[in-house]
C-alpha positions in Angstrom: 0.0 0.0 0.0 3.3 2.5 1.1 4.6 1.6 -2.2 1.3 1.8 -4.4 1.0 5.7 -2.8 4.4 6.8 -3.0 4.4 5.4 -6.8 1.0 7.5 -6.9 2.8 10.7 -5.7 6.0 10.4 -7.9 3.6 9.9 -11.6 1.7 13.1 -10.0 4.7 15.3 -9.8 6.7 13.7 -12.8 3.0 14.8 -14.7 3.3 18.1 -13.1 6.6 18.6 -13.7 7.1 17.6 -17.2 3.4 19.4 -18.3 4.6 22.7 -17.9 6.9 24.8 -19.2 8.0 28.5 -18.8 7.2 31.4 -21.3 9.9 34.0 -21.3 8.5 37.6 -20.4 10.0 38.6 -23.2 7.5 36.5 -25.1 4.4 37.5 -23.2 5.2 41.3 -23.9 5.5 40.8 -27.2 2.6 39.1 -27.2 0.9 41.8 -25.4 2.2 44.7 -27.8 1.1 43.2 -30.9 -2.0 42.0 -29.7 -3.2 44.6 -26.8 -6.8 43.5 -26.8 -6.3 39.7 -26.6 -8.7 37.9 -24.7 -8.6 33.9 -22.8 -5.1 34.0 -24.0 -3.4 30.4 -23.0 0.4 29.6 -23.9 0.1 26.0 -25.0 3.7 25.1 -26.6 7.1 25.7 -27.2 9.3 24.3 -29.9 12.4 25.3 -30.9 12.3 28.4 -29.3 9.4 29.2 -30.7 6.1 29.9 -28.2 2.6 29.5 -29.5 0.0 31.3 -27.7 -4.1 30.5 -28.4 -6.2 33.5 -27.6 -9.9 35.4 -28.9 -8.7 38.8 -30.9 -12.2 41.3 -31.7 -14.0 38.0 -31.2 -12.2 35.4 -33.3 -9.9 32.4 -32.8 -6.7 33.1 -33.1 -3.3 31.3 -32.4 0.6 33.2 -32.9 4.1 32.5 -32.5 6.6 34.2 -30.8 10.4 33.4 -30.1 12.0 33.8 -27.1 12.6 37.4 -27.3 9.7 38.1 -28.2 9.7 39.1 -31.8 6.6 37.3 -33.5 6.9 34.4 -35.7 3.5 34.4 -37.3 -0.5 34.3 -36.8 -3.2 32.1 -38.1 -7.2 33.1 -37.2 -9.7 30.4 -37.9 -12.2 32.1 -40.8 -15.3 30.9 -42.1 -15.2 29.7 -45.6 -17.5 32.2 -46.9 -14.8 34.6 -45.8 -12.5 33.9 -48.1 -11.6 37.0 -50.6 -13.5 36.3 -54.1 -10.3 35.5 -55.8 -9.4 32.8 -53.4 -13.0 31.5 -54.1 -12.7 31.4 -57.4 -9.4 29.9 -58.0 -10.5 27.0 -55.4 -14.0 26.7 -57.8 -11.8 26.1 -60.9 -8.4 24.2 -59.5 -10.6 22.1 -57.2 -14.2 21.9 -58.0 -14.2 18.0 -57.0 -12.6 18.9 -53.6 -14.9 20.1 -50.1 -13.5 22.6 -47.9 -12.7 21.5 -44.5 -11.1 24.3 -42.7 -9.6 27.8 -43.4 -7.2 29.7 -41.5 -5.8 33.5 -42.4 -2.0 33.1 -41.9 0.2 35.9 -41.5 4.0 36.5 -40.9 6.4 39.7 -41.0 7.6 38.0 -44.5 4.0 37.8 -45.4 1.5 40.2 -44.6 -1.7 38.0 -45.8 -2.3 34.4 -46.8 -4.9 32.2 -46.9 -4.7 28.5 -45.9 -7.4 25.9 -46.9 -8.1 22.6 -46.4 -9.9 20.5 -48.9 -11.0 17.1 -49.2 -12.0 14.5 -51.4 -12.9 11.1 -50.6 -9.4 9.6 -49.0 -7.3 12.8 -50.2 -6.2 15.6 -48.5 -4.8 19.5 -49.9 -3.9 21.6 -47.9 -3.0 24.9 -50.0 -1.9 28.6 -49.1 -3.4 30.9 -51.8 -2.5 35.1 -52.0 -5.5 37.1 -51.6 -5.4 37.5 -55.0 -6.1 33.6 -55.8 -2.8 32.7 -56.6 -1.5 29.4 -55.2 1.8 29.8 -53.4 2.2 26.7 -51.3 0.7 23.3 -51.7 0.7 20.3 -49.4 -0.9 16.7 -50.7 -2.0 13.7 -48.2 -3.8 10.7 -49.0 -5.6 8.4 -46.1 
C-alpha cells in the first residue's frame, strides 16, 4: 500500500513537472504589444524556441508564435469559408471543383502580410494549399488516407 502511494505521488509530480513549461516575459510582452486586446489568451507550446499562444482577438480564434525574445513568428485566425476574398473563391471553384472545404485559416508573418490556408478534401485525399489574396497558389501540401 506505502509503495502503491508513494508510486501514486512520484507519476503526479513527474505529470506536473514535465506538463509545464516556462514562457519568457520577453515572449508574453511581445505578445501583449502586438495584440493589446487579446482575450482567454493560453500559452500551450514551445518548440524550438518558438512559443505559441491561443487566444480570442475582436471575437475570433486566433493562435501566434513568438520566439524567445519576443519578436513574432506568425499568426493564423480560424475564418469561415465564406470569408475567403472572391479570388481565393474562385481559384478553389476552378483548381478544385471536385474537392470540399474542410477548414480555413488567415495566416500571417512579417515576411508575409496575408495568406490564406485551406483545407480540402476528397474522398481519401487531402490539400492543404496557401493561396495570396489574390487567388494565386503559393504553397501546396498533398495527403492521402
Amino acid at each position: 500500500m506505502k509503495a502503491s502511494l508513494s508510486l501514486f505521488f512520484l507519476v503526479l509530480f513527474a505529470g506536473t513537472l514535465f506538463g509545464q513549461f516556462k514562457v519568457p516575459e520577453a515572449s508574453k510582452q511581445g505578445f501583449a504589444k502586438k495584440y493589446p486586446k487579446a482575450e482567454s489568451a493560453k500559452w500551450k507550446s514551445a518548440s524550438d524556441g518558438i512559443y505559441t499562444v491561443d487566444f480570442s482577438d475582436s471575437g475570433q480564434r486566433t493562435s501566434a508564435d513568438f520566439d524567445a525574445k519576443g519578436n513574432w513568428v506568425q499568426s493564423e485566425i480560424k475564418m469561415d469559408k465564406g470569408s475567403l476574398p472572391a479570388a481565393v473563391s474562385q481559384t478553389i471553384a476552378k483548381q478544385y471543383s471536385d474537392f470540399e472545404i474542410d477548414w480555413v485559416k488567415q495566416l500571417s508573418s512579417p515576411g508575409r502580410p496575408v495568406a490564406y490556408r485551406v483545407a480540402l478534401d476528397q474522398e481519401g485525399y487531402t490539400v492543404r494549399v496557401n493561396f495570396s489574396p489574390e487567388g494565386k497558389v503559393l504553397e501546396k501540401e498533398e495527403e492521402r488516407d
